[in-house]
LONUDO-66579 format. One line per 4 residues: number of its first residue (from 1); their letters; for each residue y, x, z of C-alpha. Coordinates in steps of 0.25 Angstrom, whole numbers, always signed. Example, Ala and Ser with C-alpha at 12.3 -4.5 7.8 and 13.67 -1.06 7.14 Angstrom:
BEGIN
1) AS) -18:+49:+31 | -4:+55:+29
% end
This chain:
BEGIN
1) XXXX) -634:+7:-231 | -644:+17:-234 | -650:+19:-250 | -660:+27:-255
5) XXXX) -659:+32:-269 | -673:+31:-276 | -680:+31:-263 | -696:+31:-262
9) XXXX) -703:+17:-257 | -716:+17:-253 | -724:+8:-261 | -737:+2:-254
13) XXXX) -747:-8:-262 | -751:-23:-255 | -762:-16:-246 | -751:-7:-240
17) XXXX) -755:+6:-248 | -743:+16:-251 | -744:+17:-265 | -732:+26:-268
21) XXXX) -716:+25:-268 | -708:+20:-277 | -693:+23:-278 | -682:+12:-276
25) XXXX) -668:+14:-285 | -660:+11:-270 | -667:+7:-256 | -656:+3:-247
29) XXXX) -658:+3:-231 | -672:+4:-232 | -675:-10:-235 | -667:-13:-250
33) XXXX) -675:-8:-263 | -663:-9:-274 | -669:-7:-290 | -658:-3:-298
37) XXXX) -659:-7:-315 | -650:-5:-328 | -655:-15:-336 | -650:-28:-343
41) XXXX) -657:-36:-335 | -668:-37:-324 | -680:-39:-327 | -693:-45:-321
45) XXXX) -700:-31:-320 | -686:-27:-312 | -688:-38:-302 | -703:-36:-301
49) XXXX) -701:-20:-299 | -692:-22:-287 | -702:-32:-280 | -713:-23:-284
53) XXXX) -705:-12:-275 | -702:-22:-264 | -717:-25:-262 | -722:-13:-264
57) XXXX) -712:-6:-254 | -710:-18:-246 | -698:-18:-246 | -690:-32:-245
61) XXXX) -678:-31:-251 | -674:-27:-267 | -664:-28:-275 | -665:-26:-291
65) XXXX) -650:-21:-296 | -647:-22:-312 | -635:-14:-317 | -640:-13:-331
69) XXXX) -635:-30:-334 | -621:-34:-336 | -621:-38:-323 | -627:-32:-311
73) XXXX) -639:-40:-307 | -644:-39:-292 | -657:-44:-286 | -662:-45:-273
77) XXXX) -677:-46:-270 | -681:-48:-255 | -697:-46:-254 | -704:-55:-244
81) XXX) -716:-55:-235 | -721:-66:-244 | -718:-59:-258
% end
């Protein structure tokens, strides 16, 4: 498997316009962004962040990964066509 460290994603606007890169925490063989959090617990703005960097990037797959909680929480998010 190949991960990036802080690696740069393109990040296009609905009409296909580039509007800049963001930096995902791991991206995994090209097609997996992995946000990494210390935090009690997600949150909605943790979800919604994620999914805002899978539409802009459009990229399918995410996962959101919490070590901050008593117990480590994992979330998988697959982005559709239709989302």
């Amino acid at each position: 498997m190949e991960v990036k460290l802080q690696h740069p994603l393109s990040v296009y606007d609905e009409d296909g316009t580039l509007l800049g890169d963001f930096y995902a925490d791991l991206f995994v063989d090209n097609c997996l962004i992995v946000e990494l959090k210390a935090c009690k617990s997600l949150a909605d703005e943790h979800v919604a962040q994620l999914r805002g960097y899978l539409r802009a990037s459009r990229i399918e797959h995410g996962l959101l990964i919490n070590f901050g909680s008593p117990r480590l929480q994992i979330k998988k998010y697959i982005l559709t066509q239709d989302a």
